[in-house]
Residue, then its C-alpha position, 0 to 999 in steps of 0.5 A: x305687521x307685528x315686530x314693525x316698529x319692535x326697536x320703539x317698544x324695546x325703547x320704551x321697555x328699557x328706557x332708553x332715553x330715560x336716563x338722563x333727564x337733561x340730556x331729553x331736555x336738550x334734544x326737546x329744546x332743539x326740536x322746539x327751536x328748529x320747529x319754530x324756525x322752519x313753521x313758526x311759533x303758532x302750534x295750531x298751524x305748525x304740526x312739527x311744534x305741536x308735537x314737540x310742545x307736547x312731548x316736552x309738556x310729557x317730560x314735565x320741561x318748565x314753561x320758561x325752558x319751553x318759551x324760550x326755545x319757541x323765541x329762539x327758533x322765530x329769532x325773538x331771542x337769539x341763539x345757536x342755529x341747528x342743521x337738520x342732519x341724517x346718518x345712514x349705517x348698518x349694525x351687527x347682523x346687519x340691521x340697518x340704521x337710520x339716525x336723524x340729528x340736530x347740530x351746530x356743527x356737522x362735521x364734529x357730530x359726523x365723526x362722534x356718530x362714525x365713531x360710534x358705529x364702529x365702535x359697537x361693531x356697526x359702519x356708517x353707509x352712503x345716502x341713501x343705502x338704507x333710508x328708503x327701508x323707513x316709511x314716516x308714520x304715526x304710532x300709538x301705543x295703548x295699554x291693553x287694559x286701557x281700552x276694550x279691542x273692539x271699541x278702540x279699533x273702531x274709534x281709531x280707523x273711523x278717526x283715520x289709522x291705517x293699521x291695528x295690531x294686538x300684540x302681547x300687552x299693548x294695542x298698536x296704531x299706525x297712521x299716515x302721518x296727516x291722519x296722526x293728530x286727528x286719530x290721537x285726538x279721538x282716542x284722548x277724547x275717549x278718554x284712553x290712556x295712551x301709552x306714547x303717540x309719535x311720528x316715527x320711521x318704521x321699516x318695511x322689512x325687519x331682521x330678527x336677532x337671537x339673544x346675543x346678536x341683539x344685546x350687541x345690537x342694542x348697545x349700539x343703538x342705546x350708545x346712538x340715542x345717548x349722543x346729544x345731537x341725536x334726536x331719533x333712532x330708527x332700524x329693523x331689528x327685530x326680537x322675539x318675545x321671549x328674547x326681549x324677556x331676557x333682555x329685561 
């Protein structure tokens, strides 16, 4: 299965959503208050806001900044109400794109992301037309030096994952999306560093790109994740090692 979930480790190669720390706030706020809203502010029993506490928690966001997102999603607090909004597009060379936003006003964010795509030589599609090449699933990535193969594929698929893959530096882990709290949690209680634990959307198929195709393709992307109603990106692009090198 290697290069399935390629587009989340260049994410994470070239910091794609690193670069302005306000902008990552933004979208965890927004995450935290819709989670709130749609399961409560209980983490224990709402999985969505468990794991968006914990990623802001990731990002070092003040408690107070936290609190307040919780308040305003269970109506504690007042504030904006968000939509839950899904884009379907292709990219150069025809890598298809899938991005999932929040919103307080549909059709000024459907413009700015149709904008977007056109402008970095991608469309936007109908509904449908590329969402049903993404399945939801849990992933972790573990440094190789964080953990010997053998121990850390045992722990994970006793704990739940359904896939384990090797590649050049890290260890990857797949699991159903029910199975994902229950795998991260053994792997922590092993005391394993993890590189990144998500759920995620990874495409069935992949489409592998030379070096110029894919620095175009990235620019799109990269250009999708920097919006600030945006919350996830997802497409099947696919690179070699040797092309995501180049990439730096």
């Amino acid at each position: 299965m290697s290069g399935h979930s390629k587009w989340a480790t260049i994410k994470h190669k070239k910091g794609a959503l690193d670069a302005k720390r306000g902008a990552i706030f933004t979208k965890i706020i927004k995450e935290i208050t819709v989670a709130a809203r749609n399961g409560g502010g209980n983490p224990e029993s709402n999985p969505r806001l468990r794991t968006a506490l914990a990623k802001a928690k990731e990002n070092n966001m003040p408690a107070d900044n936290i609190e307040r997102a919780v308040k305003k999603g269970t109506g504690e607090l007042p504030g904006v109400s968000y939509e839950e909004v899904a884009y379907e597009g292709y990219g150069p060379a025809g890598v298809a794109i899938l991005i999932e936003a929040l919103t307080d006003n549909k059709n000024r964010t459907t413009s700015e992301i149709r904008n977007i795509l056109e402008k970095k030589g991608g469309s936007m599609s109908g509904a449908g037309s590329v969402a049903w090449q993404f399945q939801k699933k849990g992933l972790l990535v573990i440094k190789k030096t964080a953990a010997e193969e053998d121990k850390l594929m045992g722990l994970a698929l006793d704990a739940g994952a359904s896939d384990f893959t090797s590649e050049k530096d890290n260890y990857e882990i797949v699991t159903e999306p029910h199975d994902f709290e229950n795998v991260k949690k053994a792997i922590a209680v092993a005391k394993i560093a993890q590189e990144s634990a998500e759920l995620t959307r990874i495409p069935s198929t992949t489409v592998k790109l030379g070096l110029n195709e894919a620095k175009t393709a990235l620019a799109l992307l990269e250009a999708l994740e920097d919006h600030d109603d945006v919350q996830n990106v997802y497409s099947n692009i696919d690179v070699s090692d040797e092309v995501l090198q180049q990439l730096g």
